[in-house]
Every structure is written in C-alpha cells, then in structure tokens.
C-alpha positions in Angstrom: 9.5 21.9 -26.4 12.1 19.6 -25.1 16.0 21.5 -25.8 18.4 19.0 -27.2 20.9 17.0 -25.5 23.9 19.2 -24.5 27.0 17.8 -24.8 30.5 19.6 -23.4 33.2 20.0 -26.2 35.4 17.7 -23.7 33.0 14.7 -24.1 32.3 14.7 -28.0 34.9 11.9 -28.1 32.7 10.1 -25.4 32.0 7.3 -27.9 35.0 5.9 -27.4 34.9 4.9 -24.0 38.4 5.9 -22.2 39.9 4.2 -19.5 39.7 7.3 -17.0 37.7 10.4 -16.4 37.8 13.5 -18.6 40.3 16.3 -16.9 37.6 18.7 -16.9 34.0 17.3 -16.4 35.2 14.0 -14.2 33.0 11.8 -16.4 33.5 8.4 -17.4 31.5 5.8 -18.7 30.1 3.9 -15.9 30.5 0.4 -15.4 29.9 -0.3 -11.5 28.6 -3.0 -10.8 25.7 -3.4 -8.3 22.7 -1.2 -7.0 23.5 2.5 -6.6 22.3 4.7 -4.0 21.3 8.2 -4.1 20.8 11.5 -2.3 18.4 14.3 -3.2 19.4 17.6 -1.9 16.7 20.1 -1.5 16.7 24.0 -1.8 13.5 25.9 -1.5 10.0 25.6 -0.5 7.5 23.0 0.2 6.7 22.4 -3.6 10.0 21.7 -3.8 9.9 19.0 -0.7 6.8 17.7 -2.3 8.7 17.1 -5.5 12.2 15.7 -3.9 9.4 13.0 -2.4 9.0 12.1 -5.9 12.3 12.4 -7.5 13.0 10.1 -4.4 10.2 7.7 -5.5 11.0 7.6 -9.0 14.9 6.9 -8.5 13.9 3.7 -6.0 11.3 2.1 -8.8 14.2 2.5 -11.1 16.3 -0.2 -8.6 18.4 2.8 -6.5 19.1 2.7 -2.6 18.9 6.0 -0.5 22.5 6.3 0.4 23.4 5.2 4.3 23.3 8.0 6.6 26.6 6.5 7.8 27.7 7.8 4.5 26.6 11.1 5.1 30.3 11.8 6.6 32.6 10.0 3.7 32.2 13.3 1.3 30.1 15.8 0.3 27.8 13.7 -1.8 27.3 11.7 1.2 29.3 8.7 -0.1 26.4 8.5 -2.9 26.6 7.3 -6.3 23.9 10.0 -7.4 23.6 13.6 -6.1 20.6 15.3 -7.4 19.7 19.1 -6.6 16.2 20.4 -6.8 16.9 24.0 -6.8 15.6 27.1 -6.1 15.7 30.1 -8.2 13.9 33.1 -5.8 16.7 34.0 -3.9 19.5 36.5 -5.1 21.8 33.7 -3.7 19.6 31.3 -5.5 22.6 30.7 -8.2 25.3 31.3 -5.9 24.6 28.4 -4.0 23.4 25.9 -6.5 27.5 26.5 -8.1 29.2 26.6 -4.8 27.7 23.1 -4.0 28.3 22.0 -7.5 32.0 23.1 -7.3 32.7 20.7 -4.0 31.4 18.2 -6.2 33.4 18.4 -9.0 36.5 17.4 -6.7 34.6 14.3 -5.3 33.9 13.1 -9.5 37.5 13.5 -10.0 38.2 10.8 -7.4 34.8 8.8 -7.9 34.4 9.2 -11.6 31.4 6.8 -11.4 29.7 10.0 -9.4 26.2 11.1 -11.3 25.3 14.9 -10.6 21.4 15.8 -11.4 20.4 19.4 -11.2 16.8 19.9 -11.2 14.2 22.3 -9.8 13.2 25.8 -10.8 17.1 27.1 -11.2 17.3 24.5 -13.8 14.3 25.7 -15.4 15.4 29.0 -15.8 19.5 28.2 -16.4 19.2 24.7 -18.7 22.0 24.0 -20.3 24.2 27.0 -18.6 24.6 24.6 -16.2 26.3 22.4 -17.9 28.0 25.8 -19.5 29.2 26.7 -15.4 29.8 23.4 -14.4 30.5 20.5 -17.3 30.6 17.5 -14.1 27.2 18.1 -14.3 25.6 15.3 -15.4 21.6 15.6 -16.2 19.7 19.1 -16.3 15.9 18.7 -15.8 13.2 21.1 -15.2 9.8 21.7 -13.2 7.5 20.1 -15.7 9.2 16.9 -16.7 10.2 15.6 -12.9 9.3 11.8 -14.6 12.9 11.6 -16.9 15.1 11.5 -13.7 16.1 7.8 -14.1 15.9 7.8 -18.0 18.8 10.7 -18.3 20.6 9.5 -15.7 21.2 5.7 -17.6 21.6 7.9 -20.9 24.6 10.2 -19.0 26.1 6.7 -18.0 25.7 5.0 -21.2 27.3 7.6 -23.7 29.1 9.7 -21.0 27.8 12.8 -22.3 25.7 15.3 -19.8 21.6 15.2 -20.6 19.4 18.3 -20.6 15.7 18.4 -21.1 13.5 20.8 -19.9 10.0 21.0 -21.2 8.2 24.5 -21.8 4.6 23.1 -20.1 4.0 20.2 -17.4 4.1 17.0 -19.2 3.1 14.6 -15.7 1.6 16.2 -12.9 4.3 14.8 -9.7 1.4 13.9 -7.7 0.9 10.7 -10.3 4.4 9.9 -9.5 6.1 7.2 -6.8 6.8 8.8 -3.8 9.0 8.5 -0.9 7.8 10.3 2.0 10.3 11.8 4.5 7.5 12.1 7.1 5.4 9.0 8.3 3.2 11.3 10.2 2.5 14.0 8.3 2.1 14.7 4.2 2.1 17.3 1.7 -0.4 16.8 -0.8 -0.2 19.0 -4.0 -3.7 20.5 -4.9 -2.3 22.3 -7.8 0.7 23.5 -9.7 1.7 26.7 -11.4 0.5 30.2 -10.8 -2.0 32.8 -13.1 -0.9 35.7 -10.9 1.5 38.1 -12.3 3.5 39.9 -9.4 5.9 41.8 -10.8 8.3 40.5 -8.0 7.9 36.8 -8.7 9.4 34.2 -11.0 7.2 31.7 -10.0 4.8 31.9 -13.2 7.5 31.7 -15.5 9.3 28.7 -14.1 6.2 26.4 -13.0 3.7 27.2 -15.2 0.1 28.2 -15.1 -1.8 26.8 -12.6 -3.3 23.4 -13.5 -5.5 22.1 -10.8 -6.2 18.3 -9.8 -9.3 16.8 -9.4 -10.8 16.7 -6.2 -11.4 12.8 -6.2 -7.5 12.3 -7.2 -6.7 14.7 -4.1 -8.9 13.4 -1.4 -7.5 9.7 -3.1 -4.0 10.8 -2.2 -4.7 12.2 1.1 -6.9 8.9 2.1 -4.0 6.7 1.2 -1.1 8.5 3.4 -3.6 8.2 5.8 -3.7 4.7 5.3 -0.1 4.5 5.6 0.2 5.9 8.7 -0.2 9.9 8.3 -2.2 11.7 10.7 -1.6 15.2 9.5 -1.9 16.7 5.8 -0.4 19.8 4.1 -3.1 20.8 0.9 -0.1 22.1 -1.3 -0.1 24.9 -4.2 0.8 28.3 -5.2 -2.5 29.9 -4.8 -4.8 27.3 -2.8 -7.8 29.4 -2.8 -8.2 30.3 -6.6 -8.2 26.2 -6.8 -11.4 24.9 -8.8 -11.2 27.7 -11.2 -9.7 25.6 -13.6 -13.1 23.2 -13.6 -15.6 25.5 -13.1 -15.7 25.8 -9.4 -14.8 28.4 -7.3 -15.9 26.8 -4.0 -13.8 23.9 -4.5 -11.3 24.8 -2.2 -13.8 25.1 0.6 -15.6 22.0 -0.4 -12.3 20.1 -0.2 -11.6 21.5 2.9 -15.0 20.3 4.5 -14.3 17.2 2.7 -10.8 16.3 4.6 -12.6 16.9 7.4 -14.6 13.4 6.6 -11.3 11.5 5.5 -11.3 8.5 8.9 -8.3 9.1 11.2 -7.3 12.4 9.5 -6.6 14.3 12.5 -4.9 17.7 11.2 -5.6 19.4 8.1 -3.5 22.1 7.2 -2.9 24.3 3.7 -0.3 27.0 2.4 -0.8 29.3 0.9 -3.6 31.8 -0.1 -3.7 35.1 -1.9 -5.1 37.8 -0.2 -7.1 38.8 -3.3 -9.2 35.4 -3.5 -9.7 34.7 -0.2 -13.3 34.2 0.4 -15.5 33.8 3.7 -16.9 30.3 2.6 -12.9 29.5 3.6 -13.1 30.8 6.3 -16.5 29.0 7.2 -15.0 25.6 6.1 -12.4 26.4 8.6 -14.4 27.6 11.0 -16.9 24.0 10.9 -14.4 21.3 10.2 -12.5 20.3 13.4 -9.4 18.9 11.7 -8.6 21.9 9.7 -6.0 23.8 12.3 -6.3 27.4 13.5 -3.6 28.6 11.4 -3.1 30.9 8.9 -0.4 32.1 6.6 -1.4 35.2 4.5 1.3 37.0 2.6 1.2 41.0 3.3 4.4 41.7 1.5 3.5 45.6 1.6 1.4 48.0 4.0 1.2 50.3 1.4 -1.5 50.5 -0.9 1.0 52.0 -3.6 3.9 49.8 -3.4 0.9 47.0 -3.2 -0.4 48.5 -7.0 3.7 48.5 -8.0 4.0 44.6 -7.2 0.7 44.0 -8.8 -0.6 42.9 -5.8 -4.8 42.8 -6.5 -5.8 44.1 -2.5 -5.4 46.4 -0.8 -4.1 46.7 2.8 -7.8 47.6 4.2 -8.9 44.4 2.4 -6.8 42.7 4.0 -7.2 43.7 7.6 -10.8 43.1 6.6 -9.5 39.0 6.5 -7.9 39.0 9.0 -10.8 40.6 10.9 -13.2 38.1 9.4 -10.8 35.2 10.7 -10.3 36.0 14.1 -14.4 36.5 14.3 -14.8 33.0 13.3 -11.7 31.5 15.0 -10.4 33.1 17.7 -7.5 31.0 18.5 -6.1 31.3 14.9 -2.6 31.9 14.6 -1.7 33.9 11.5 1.5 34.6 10.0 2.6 36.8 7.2 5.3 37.6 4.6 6.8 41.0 4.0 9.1 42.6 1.5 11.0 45.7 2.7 12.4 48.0 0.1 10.3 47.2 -3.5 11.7 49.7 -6.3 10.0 53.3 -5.3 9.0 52.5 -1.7 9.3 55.5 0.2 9.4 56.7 4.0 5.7 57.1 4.2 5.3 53.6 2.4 7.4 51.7 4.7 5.6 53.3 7.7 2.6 52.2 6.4 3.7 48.6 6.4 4.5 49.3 10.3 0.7 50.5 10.8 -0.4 47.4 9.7 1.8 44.8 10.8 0.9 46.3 14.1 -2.8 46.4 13.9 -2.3 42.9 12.2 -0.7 40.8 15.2 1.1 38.5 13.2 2.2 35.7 15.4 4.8 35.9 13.4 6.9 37.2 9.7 8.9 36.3 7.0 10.8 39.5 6.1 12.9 39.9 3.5 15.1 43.0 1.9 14.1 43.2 -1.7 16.4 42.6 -4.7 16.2 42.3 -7.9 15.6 39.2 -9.6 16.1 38.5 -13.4 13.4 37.8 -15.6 10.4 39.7 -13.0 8.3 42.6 -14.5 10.2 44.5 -11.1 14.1 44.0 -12.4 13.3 47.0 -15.0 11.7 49.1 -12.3 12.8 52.9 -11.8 13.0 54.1 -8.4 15.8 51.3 -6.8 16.0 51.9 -3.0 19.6 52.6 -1.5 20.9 49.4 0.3 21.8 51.3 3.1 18.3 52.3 3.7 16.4 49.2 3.1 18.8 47.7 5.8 17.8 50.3 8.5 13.8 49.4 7.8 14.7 46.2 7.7 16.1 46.2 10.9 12.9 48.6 12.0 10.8 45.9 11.0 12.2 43.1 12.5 12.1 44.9 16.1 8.5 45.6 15.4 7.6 41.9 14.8 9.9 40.5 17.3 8.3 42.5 20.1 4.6 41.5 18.7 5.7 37.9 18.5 7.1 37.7 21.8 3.7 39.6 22.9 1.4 36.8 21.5 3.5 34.1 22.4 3.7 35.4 26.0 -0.4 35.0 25.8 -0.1 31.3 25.3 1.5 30.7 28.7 -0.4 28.6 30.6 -2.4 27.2 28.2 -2.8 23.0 27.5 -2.2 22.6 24.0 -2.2 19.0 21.9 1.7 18.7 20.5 2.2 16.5 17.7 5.8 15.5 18.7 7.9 15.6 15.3 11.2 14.3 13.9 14.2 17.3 14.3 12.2 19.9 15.0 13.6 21.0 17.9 17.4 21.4 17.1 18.5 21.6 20.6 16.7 18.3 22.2 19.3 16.6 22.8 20.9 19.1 25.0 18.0 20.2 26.8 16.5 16.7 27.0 13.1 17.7 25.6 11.1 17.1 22.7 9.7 19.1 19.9 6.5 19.4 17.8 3.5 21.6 16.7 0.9 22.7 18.8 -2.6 22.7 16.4 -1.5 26.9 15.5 1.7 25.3 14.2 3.5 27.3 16.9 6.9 25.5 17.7 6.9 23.9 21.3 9.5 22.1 22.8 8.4 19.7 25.5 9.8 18.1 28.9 9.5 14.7 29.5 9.5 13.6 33.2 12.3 10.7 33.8 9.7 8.5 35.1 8.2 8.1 31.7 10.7 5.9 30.8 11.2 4.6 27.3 8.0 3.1 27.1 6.3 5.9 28.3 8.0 8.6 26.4 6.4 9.9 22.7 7.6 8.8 19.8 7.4 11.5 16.7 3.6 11.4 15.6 2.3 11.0 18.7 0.6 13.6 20.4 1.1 15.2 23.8 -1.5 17.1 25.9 0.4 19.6 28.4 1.2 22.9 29.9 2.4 26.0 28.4 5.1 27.3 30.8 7.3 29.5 29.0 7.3 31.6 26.3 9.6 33.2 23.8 9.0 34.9 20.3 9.8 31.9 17.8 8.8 29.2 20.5 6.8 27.8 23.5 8.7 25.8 26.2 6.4 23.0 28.5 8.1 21.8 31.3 5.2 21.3 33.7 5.8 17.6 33.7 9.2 18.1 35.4 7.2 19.6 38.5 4.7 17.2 38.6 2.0 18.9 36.7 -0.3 16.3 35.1 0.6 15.7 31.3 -0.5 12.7 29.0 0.8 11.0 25.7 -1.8 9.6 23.4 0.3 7.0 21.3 -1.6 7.2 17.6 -1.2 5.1 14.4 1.7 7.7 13.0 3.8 7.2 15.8 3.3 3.0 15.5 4.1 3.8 11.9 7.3 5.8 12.3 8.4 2.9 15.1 8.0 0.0 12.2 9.9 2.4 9.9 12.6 2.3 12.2 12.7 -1.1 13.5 12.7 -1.9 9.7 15.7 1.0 8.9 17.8 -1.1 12.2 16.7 -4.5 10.7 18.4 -3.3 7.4 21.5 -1.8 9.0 22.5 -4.9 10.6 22.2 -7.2 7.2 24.3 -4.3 5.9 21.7 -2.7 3.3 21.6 1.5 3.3 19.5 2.3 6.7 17.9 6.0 5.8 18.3 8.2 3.1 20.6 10.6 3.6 18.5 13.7 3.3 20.6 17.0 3.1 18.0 19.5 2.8 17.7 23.1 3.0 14.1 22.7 1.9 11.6 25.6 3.6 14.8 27.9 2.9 13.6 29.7 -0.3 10.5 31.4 -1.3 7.8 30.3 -3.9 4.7 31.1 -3.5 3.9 28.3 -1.2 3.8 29.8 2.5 4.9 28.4 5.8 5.0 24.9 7.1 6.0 26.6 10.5 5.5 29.4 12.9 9.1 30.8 13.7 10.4 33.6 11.5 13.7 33.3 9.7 17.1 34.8 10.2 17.5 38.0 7.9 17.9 37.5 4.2 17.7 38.9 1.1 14.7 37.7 -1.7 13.6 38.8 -4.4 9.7 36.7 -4.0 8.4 36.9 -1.0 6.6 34.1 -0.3 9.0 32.5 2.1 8.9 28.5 3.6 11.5 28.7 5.6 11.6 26.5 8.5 12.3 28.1 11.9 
C-alpha cells in the first residue's frame, strides 16, 4: 500500500508559489534553470551499494549530472542540486546519523533553496513520513521496494513544493531491472535475490526488505555477462541468503548450478558471493566451489554465537557443531580458503559460560578474520522484548576478550601467508594510505587486503592501473593486511594489464575529456557503504573498528 503524500503544516500554502524559501523547511518552488547534478550518499551494506548503483542510474536517464568532485569541497551536499540518502536502519546509531547529516543540510537549503533532499533506504522504510516529522527540509521519503519513483517525486517536490512520501508494503520493481551506474569498472555486484524468509529474532532485515524473491537464473547470468562485457572482470552474486536461492522456483541446487555456470561466463575471471546461512549451506556448494576455477577461495559465514543456547535464543537454525562441521567440509575441499565470520557479543541472557563457548569456537574456527559487534537492542526485532538484558559494562569486557582473541588468530593466519605469490587485483581506494607509502592496493583471490610496492623503474607505463592484476611476493604480514614489497629489492614481480584496467583508463580519459569542456568529471560519491549490517556479509577481509549493532551481519569495509 503506497502511504499518501505528506505535506508539513509550513507548506500547505505551497500553491501559491512565494518569492523565498519557507523559514522552517527551506523549500521553495524550483525554477533553476539547466541540468542538475546529484549525489547519492550511502550508509550500509552491499545491498545498499547495489541499489545506490541504481538510484544513480535512474536519476541520469531522468537528464541529472553526478555532481563534480571539485564540488565535493563547496558544502556538505557537495555543491549538488540533489542529495539522496540510502539509509541504513541495523545500527543503534542507524537514526542518529541519518538526522545529524540531515541537520547540516538543512542550513545549506536555507542558502540554496533550490537544494532537493531524498531519504531512502531501509531507515526510510521503517521511519516514512517521521522523517519529514524530524526534519521538514526533507524533500522525498522512499522505501526499499519502490527504488523506481526517485525522479518522479523529486519533479513532484519541485513542482508543488511540498515534501513526497511513498513507501510501498511489497517490492513493486526488482532494482536489478533498473539503469545503473556502476562505481566500479572492474568489478560488480549482481543481486541474485532480495528479501529474507529467516526470522532471527535480532534482525530487521525481513521486515524492511521483504521476503525473499529470487531472480531467474537466465536474467542473472544476463546481467553478469553484460558487466563483463563492459569491462568487469570480477562479480559479487548478491542477496540476503545466497544459498536458500532457487527455493522460490523449485530448485534448491540453483545456487550451485549458478555458480558452475559463472564459471562458463568468457573473461569472467573472479566469482565471488556474500552471504550464506549456516543452516542451508549444502556440500554441492562447496563442490561448485571446489570445481569452478573463477569462484575465489573465500568464505564469509556468520557465527554470531558459540553457544548452542544463545544460537536457539536468536533463532539461529544450527548449531555450533554444525557449523564447524562446514567449515571442516570447506577446508577439505579448498585448502587455501579464507573464511571470515560475524559475531554478536552480549544477546539478551548470554551468560559466562555462553560467551566462553563463543571463544572455543572462534578458536577452533581460524577465522581469518571477524566482524564483532556488542549487541543492542533494536526496535521492531522479536529480541527488543527479550528478558535477561546483559549489563553494558560486561558486554564491553567480552567484547574486548573477543577482539584480542581474533586479533592474535588473524595476525596468526596472516603471518602464514608470508612468502607466498599471490594474483592482486589492484583496486580504486582501497588502500587509504597509498599515497604516503607509494604503493598500491587490491585483493589477493581470498579477498585478503594487500598493499603492493611498485619498483620506480616501472614507470607510468609500466605501473597497474586499478583492474589489473599483479603477480608477486608476500613479504610482510599484519592482522587486517599483507604488505609485498619484493619488487623494491629486485625480486621478480609482473603486471598482467586486463580489459578492466583498459576500461577504467577510457573511463578516465573520458571523466578528463569532460573536465576540461567544463561538464561534472566524477560523481561525487560520499559513501559510508559496507558500514552497516544486513544480512549481506563481507566484500573484504579486514575486521572493523568496534561498534555497536543490533544485526550482525556486518559489510563493513576494512
């Protein structure tokens, strides 16, 4: 059901245009002339990414220009005409943040009344027209299911200066049918599925996106053929629950079978997919994985709890036996396989003997590395009504317990790597320190993080572009990252220039070309994406900073 159009009290004289902005909401009637340019700000996980790419796409067939990143600097909303937010609601700071951003903004309306503000994402699902309630300069409200109205509500907002909010109770257009625009030349996410038929007590997910509706396999191996075409040599398979996938039509070996069947898509080189449940993970997975060369050695498999009670509490369906048993099973198959977990430390009624559970098996588990996470409660979970809170105090000291644990294992299995030659796909600001240390950063086929020397005599010529892929020496290691500086002392090294490095060099030759006729050179891209939690795993191998969640399926990128 789509909720009506919410208009502030402040703009129900809107009709008659007025020659400024409204005191309190900054909106006018705009009448700029020209093309506008936009900026899509992005909190959360990958789904989230995955549907800023399309929010993106949608705004430039409707005639808009990614804002200049020159005009990143001019103001908070990046010297843009629209700002939209694609929220995230997992966090306990989820809310915080959205209005904190929101409140900078409502200064730069009052001086740029023309200023459009889009909130969007799973926050919006959950808040809709409260938004507008906390913060009237809000424009447009839209939801998870109906990503498609972006452009229509913003020319409604403009045309009777009223805010728009519509949010729809079931997906109305699945986003992989919508127009894109990729951040990444090289490398794609490619939904497989949205929405989620578990029910842990812990997660909001369900309620905001939906029961899981899967895509056809010919639409997905479609999709993943044509990013290859364009330039893409690695692919993400995208969706809350990847391997319950093909339930939906009657197959519950489709996930494998789509896995074997990337493996045939020409010039694909690295298949990857995030994230699996524990409960419906099945060895024909790990056999597709095993057999198909492009799919990666990497695994993300949420734990959240070593305890087989606490696991019963969140509704978990396994048990932590079971899921050694995977893990197990994995490492038989592919020994090289790095796998990474989540964990949430202090769920209502966790006790001493439950946490050191957890401890016993993220021991005998060798992550390569964790997302953990303090527990809190989030509104609207089955867990916000559960008995049994745990004293903050205490859930900070395991917390703390936990983290030492996993740092010292992580630092253990990346100290194993040295001297290994791994394959690094060289990436685009992964490493945030390259400049300084004059190296270069990317993903080694685990997805470990590994930052790269490249010998002076290279030259420009010689030196990798992002989507190319290096061959070296591991020299170096520490517990979120690999360092390879063998080329600096003459070890050998090579660069094997591919089609998504040509790619990204025609996407910048063509973002210079624009710059100097004067058009918007990049989008300005102010994203926290792979900062929240939903369901959909990891996208990297480096655990985050200490926070506090409420899900526990973190993407945050390290």
């Amino acid at each position: 059901m789509t909720a009506p159009t919410t208009v502030p009290p402040e703009a129900a004289a809107a009709d008659t245009p007025t020659p400024g902005p409204d005191a309190t909401t900054g909106r006018a009637p705009s009448t700029l002339p020209g093309t506008r340019t936009y900026v899509v700000r992005t909190l959360g996980c990958q789904m989230n990414v995955h549907d800023s790419e399309r929010l993106s796409g949608l705004l430039e067939a409707a005639g808009y220009v990614p804002a200049s990143a020159a005009g990143a600097a001019a103001d908070i909303a990046g010297g843009a005409d629209v700002v939209v937010i694609n929220t995230c609601a997992v966090r306990e700071n989820a809310a915080s943040r959205l209005y904190g951003n929101l409140g900078q903004l409502a200064q730069v309306k009052r001086e740029r009344p023309g200023l459009q503000i889009a909130v969007g994402g799973c926050l919006a699902q959950q808040d809709r027209a409260r938004v507008i309630d906390r913060a009237p300069w809000v424009d447009v409200v839209f939801g998870t299911h109906n990503l498609d109205v972006l452009p229509v509500l913003l020319e409604r907002a403009r045309h009777n200066g009223e805010a728009q909010v519509e949010i729809e109770e079931s997906l109305k257009v699945f986003p992989s049918t919508l127009p894109t625009r990729r951040e990444s030349v090289y490398a794609a996410w490619v939904s497989i599925s949205v929405g989620c038929n578990n029910t842990c007590t812990f997660c909001i997910v369900p309620h905001l996106r939906g029961k899981e509706q899967d895509r056809r396999p010919g639409d997905v191996l479609a999709e993943v053929e044509a990013v290859v075409a364009e330039g893409a040599i690695e692919v993400t398979l995208l969706g809350q629950n990847v391997n319950s996938y093909g339930v939906g039509f009657g197959d519950r070996g489709a996930f494998a079978k789509l896995l074997r069947a990337c493996g045939q898509v020409q010039d694909l080189e690295r298949v990857r997919f995030t994230s699996p449940h524990p409960a419906a993970f099945s060895d024909d997975v790990i056999e597709a994985m095993a057999t198909t060369p492009t799919v990666m050695p990497q695994l993300h498999m949420p734990l959240q709890s070593g305890s087989d009670g606490v696991l019963r509490a969140m509704r978990r369906s396994y048990r932590a036996e079971k899921f050694l048993g995977i893990l197990e099973r994995v490492r038989a198959a592919i020994p090289d396989a790095a796998i990474t977990t989540d964990v949430i430390v202090g769920f209502p009624g966790e006790t001493e003997e439950d946490f050191a559970r957890t401890l016993e098996v993220v021991e005998a588990a060798r992550f390569s590395s964790a997302f953990t996470f303090q527990y809190s409660t989030r509104p609207g979970t089955a867990a916000a009504s559960m008995a049994g809170e745990v004293p903050r105090e205490v859930v900070a000291e395991r917390y703390a317990r936990l983290v030492a644990l996993q740092e010292r294992i992580s630092a253990e299995e990346n100290q194993a790597q040295v001297g290994r030659v791994v394959d690094v796909l060289i990436g685009e600001g992964e490493g945030r320190k390259d400049a300084a240390t004059q190296r270069l950063s990317g993903r080694a086929a685990d997805n470990r993080l590994v930052h790269v020397a490249v010998p002076a005599a290279a030259g420009p010529e010689g030196a990798p572009r992002p989507g190319d892929l290096v061959r070296t020496r591991v020299t170096y290691a520490a517990p979120h990252h690999l360092v390879a500086d063998g080329a600096l002392h003459g070890e050998a090294w090579s660069v094997r220039r591919t089609r998504a490095g040509d790619a990204w060099e025609r996407r910048e030759s063509a973002r210079a070309e624009a710059a100097s006729a004067g058009a918007p050179e990049a989008a300005v891209r102010d994203s926290d994406a792979l900062d929240g939690t939903c369901g959909t795993g990891l996208s990297t191998g480096a655990p985050a900073a200490p926070v506090t969640v409420s899900l526990g399926m973190p993407t945050r990128r390290g």
